[in-house]
VMD Tcl script that draws the C-alpha trace (Angstrom):
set ca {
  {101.02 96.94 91.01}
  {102.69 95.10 88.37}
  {102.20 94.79 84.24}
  {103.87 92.85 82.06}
  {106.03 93.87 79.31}
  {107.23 91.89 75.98}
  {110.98 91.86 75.83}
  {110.98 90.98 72.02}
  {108.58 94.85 71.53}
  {108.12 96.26 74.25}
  {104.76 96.65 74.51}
  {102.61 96.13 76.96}
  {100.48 92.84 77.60}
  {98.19 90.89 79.33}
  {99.11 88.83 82.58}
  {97.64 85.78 80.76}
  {98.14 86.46 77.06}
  {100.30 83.75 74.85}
  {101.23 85.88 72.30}
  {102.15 89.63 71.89}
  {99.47 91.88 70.78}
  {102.27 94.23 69.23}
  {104.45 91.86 67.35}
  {102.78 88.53 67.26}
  {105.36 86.48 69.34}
  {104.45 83.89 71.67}
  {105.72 85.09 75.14}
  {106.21 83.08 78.34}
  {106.61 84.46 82.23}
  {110.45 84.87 83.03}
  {109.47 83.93 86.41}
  {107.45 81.34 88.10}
  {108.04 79.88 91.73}
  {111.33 82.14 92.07}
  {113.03 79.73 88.99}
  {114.07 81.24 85.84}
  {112.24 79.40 82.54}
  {115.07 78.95 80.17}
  {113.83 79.64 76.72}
  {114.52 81.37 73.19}
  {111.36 82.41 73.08}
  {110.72 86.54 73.99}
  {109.89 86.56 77.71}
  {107.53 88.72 79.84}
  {109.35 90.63 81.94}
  {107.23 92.57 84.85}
  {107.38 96.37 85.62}
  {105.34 98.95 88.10}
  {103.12 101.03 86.73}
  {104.07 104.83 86.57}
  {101.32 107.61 86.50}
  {101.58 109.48 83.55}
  {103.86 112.57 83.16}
  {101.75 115.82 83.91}
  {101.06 118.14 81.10}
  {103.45 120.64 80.67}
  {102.87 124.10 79.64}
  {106.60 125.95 78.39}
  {106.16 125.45 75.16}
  {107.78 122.07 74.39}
  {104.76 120.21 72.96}
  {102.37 121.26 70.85}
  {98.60 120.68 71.91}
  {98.69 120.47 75.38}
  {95.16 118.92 75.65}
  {93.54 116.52 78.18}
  {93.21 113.99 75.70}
  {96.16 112.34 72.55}
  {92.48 112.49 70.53}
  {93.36 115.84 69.02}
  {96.56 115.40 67.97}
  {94.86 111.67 65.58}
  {92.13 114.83 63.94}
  {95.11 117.09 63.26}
  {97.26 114.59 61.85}
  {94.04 112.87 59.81}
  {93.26 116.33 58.55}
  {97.03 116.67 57.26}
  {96.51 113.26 54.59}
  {93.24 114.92 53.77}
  {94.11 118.05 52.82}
  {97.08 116.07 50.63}
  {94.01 114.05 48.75}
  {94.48 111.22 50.89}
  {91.83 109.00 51.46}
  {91.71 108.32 55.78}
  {90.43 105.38 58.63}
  {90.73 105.82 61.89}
  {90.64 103.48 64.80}
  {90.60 100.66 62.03}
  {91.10 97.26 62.93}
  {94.40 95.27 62.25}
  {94.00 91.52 63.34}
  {97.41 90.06 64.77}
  {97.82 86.34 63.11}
  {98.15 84.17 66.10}
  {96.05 81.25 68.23}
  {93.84 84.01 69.75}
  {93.33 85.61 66.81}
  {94.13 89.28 68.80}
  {93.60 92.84 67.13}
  {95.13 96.23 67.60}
  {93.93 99.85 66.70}
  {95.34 101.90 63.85}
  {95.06 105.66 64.60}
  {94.89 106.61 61.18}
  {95.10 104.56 58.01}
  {95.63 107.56 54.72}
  {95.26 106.13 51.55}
  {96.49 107.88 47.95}
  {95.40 104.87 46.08}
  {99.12 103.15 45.20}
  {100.52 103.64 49.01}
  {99.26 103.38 52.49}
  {100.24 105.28 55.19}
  {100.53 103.93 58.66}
  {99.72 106.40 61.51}
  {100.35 106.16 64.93}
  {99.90 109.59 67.44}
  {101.39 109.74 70.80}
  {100.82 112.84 72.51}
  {103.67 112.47 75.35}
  {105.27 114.80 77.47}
  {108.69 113.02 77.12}
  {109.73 110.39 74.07}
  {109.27 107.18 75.40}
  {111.64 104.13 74.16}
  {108.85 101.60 74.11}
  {106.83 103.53 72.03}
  {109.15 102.91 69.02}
  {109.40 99.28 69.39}
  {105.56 99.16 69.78}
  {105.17 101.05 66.28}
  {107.66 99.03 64.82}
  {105.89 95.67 66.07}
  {103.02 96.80 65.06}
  {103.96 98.12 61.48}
  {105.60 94.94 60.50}
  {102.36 92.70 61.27}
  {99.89 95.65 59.50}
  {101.91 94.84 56.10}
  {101.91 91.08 56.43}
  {98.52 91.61 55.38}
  {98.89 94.24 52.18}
  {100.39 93.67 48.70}
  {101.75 97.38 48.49}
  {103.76 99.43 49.65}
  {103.13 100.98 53.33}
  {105.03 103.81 54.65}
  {105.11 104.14 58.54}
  {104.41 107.20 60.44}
  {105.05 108.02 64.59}
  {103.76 111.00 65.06}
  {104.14 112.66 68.66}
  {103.00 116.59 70.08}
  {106.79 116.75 71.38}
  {108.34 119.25 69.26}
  {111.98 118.67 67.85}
  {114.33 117.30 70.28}
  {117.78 115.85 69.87}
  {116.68 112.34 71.54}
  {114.86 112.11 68.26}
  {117.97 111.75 66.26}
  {118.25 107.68 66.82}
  {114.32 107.86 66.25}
  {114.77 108.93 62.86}
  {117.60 106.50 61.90}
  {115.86 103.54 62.99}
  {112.18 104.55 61.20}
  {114.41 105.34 57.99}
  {115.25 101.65 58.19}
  {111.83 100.60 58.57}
  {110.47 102.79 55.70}
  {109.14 104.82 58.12}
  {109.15 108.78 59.37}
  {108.87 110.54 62.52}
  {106.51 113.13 62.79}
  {107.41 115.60 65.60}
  {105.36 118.86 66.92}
  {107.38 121.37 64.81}
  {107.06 118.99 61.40}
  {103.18 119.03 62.20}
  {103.28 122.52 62.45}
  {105.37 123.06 59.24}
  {102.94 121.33 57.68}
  {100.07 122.43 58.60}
  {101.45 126.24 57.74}
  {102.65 125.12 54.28}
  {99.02 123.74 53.34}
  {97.39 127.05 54.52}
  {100.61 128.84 52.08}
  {100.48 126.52 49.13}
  {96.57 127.14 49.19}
  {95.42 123.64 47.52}
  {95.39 120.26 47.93}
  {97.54 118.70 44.71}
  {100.86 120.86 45.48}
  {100.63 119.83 49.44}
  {100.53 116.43 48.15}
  {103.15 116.89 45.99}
  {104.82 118.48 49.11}
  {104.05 115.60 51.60}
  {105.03 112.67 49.19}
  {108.59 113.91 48.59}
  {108.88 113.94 52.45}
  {107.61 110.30 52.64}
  {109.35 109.08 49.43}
  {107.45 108.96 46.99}
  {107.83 109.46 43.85}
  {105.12 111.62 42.24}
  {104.97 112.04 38.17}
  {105.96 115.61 36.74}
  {103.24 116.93 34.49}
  {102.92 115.43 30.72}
  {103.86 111.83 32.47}
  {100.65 110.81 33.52}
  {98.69 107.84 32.78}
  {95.69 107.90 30.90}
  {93.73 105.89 33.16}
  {90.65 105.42 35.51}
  {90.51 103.94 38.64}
  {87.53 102.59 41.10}
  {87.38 101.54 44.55}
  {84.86 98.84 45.02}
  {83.96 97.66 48.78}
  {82.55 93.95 49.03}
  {80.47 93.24 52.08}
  {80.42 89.47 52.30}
  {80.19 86.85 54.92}
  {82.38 84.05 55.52}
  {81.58 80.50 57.10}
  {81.84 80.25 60.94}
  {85.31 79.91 62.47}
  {84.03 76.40 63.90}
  {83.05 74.64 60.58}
  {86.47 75.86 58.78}
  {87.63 72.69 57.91}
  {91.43 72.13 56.55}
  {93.58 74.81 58.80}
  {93.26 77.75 60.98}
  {90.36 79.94 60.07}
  {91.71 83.03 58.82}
  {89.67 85.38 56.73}
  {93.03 86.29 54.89}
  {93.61 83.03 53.69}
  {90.19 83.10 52.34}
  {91.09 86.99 50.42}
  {94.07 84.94 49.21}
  {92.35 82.52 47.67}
  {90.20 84.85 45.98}
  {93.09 87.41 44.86}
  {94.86 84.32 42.87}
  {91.28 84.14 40.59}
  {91.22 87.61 39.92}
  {92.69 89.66 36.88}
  {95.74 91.62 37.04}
  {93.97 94.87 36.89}
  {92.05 94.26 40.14}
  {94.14 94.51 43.80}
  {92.91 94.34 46.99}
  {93.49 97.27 48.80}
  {92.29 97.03 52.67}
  {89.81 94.28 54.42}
  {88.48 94.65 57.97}
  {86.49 91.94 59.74}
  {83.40 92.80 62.11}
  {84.40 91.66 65.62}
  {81.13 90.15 66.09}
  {80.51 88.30 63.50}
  {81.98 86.58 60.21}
  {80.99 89.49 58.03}
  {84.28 90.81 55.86}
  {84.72 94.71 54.48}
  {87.01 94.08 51.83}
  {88.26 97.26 49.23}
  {89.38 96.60 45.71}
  {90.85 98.82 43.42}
  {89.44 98.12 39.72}
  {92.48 100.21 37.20}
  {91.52 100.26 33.99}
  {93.44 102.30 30.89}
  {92.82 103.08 27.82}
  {94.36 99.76 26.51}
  {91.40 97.75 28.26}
  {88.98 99.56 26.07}
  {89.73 97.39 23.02}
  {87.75 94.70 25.17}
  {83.99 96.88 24.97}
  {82.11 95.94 22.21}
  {82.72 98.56 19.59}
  {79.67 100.62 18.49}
  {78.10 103.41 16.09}
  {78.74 106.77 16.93}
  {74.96 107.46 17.86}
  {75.17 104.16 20.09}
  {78.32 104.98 22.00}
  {76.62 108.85 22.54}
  {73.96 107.18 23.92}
  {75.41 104.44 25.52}
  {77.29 104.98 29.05}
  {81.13 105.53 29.92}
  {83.08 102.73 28.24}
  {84.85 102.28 31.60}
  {82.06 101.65 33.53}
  {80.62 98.91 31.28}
  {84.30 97.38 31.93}
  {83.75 97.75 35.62}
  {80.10 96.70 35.92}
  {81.32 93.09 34.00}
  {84.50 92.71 36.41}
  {82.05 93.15 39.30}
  {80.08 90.27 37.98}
  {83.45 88.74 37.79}
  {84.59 89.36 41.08}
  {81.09 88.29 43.00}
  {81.47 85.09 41.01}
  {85.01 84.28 42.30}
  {83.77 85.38 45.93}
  {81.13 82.85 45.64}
  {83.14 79.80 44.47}
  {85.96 80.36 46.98}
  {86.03 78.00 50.28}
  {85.24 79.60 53.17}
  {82.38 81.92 51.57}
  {79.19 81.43 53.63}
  {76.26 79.69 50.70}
  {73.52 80.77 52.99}
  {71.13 82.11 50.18}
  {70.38 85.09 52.95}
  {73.86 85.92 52.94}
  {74.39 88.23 49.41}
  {77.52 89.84 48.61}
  {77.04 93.45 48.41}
  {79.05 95.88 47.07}
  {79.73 100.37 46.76}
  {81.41 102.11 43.99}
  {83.92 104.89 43.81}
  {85.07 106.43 40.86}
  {88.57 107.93 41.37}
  {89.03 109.61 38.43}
  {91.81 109.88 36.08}
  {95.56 109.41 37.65}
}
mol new
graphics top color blue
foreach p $ca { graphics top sphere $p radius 0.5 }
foreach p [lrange $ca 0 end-1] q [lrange $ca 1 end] { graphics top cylinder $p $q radius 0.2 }
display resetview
């Protein structure tokens, strides 16, 4: 038996698919009727099936389970413990005709960065896995206005074949996560014995830059999720339905102090998820009414009065954008987070 591979990628896709589910490029058959197809255009080139590598037991890989499910809980359980919001299994839709998806195994979230998980619990490192991370990667941050850091994690523990790995995910903003660094990281949480200094641990491994104490910002942060609908993909009129044209449109109306942070779409219907973050500092406070002391004692946190008009602001601009369903039955909806001081 025979599957079909994407020479631009490498990953793996359907015998009658027009585009590639792990980079987005259109992709024709190299062969048909024993004549090549001359074309620019990445081809599909054809390769047996192999049955997976057995498990292997001397100590090479950590895990060693039936199933790569463990190794997405102990990698999710690394971002929380380091504060980080986490998804898993979300949703990434690849922009193409057939509107095609793929599976994030773990989205972690610190509120400025997202992190970009994707576990492969092999025996051996595999070649196409790269590619496929990479493919995938680059069409994930098509869709975010900040910064996303990438991260292939596999059970194989450190091995010299990893040393190319590492080069190329540098130049990708991206890390490799082998067995031993999951390990090491998992022992320095249980030895640093809280959350903020293993996230001040973890962020200098992935770059980032984290403020020394006395520099922070005196500010407050929410993250709001919308629940909306749009119109139906068959009465979009003027271009390709896409919901993110439609959170486009939407972003442009909005304040500076309001980003979008993550959407998702439900697959069965035109119903959108979509995650703002609301920052507000101590500057935006001029704009509440000022009161008496007895009032503002009584009266509730300054920043939430800010946040509670925006919202009005934001369901407003949702509302008048094209492509928002006007079904009276169809409210926006909406859940609140408080994030607390940066």
């Amino acid at each position: 038996m025979y599957v079909p591979y994407c020479s631009n990628c490498r990953k793996e896709i359907e015998l009658d698919a027009k585009f590639c589910s792990g980079c987005g490029k259109k992709v024709k058959v190299e062969q048909e009727e024993d004549e090549i197809i001359e074309t620019d255009e990445p081809v599909v080139e054809m390769r047996p099936i192999t049955e997976p590598e057995p498990m292997e037991s001397d100590g090479s890989r950590i895990g060693g389970r039936d199933s790569g499910e463990w190794l997405e809980k102990t990698v999710e359980n690394i971002f929380k413990n380091a504060n980080f919001q986490t998804t898993t299994q979300a949703t990434v839709p690849i922009i193409d005709e057939d509107s095609k998806s793929f599976k994030v195994d773990v989205l972690a979230d610190d509120g400025k960065h997202m992190i970009f998980v994707e576990c492969k619990d092999y025996v051996e490192p595999q070649q196409k896995s790269l590619w496929e991370f990479i493919g995938q990667l680059k069409a994930f941050r098509e869709r975010q206005n900040r910064r996303v850091i990438g991260v292939l994690a596999v059970s194989k523990r450190s091995d010299d074949r990893f040393k190319d790995w590492r080069k190329k995910l540098e130049q990708e903003d991206s890390v490799l996560f082998d067995g031993s660094m999951i390990e090491s990281f998992e022992a320095k949480r249980a030895d640093l014995g809280n959350n903020t200094d293993f996230y001040n641990y973890l962020a200098n491994y992935l770059n980032i830059d984290v403020k020394k104490s006395g520099q922070e910002d005196k500010a407050v942060k929410y993250r709001v999720r919308f629940n909306f609908r749009t119109i139906e993909p068959r009465e979009y009129i003027g271009g390709k339905y896409d919901p993110l044209v439609i959170l486009s449109d939407i972003e442009k109306k909005l304040p500076s102090h309001i980003k979008r942070a993550y959407y998702q779409q439900d697959k069965n219907s035109p119903q959108i998820f979509a995650d703002y973050f609301f920052n507000y500092d101590d500057v935006n406070l001029a704009k509440v009414e000022k009161k008496g002391f007895l009032a503002r004692l009584l009266s509730n946190d300054p920043y939430d009065e800010l946040l509670e008009k925006d919202l009005e602001r934001v369901k407003d601009v949702i509302k008048k954008t094209y492509g928002i369903s006007k079904d009276k039955q169809d409210k926006i909806e909406h859940t609140v987070a408080r994030e607390g001081r940066d």
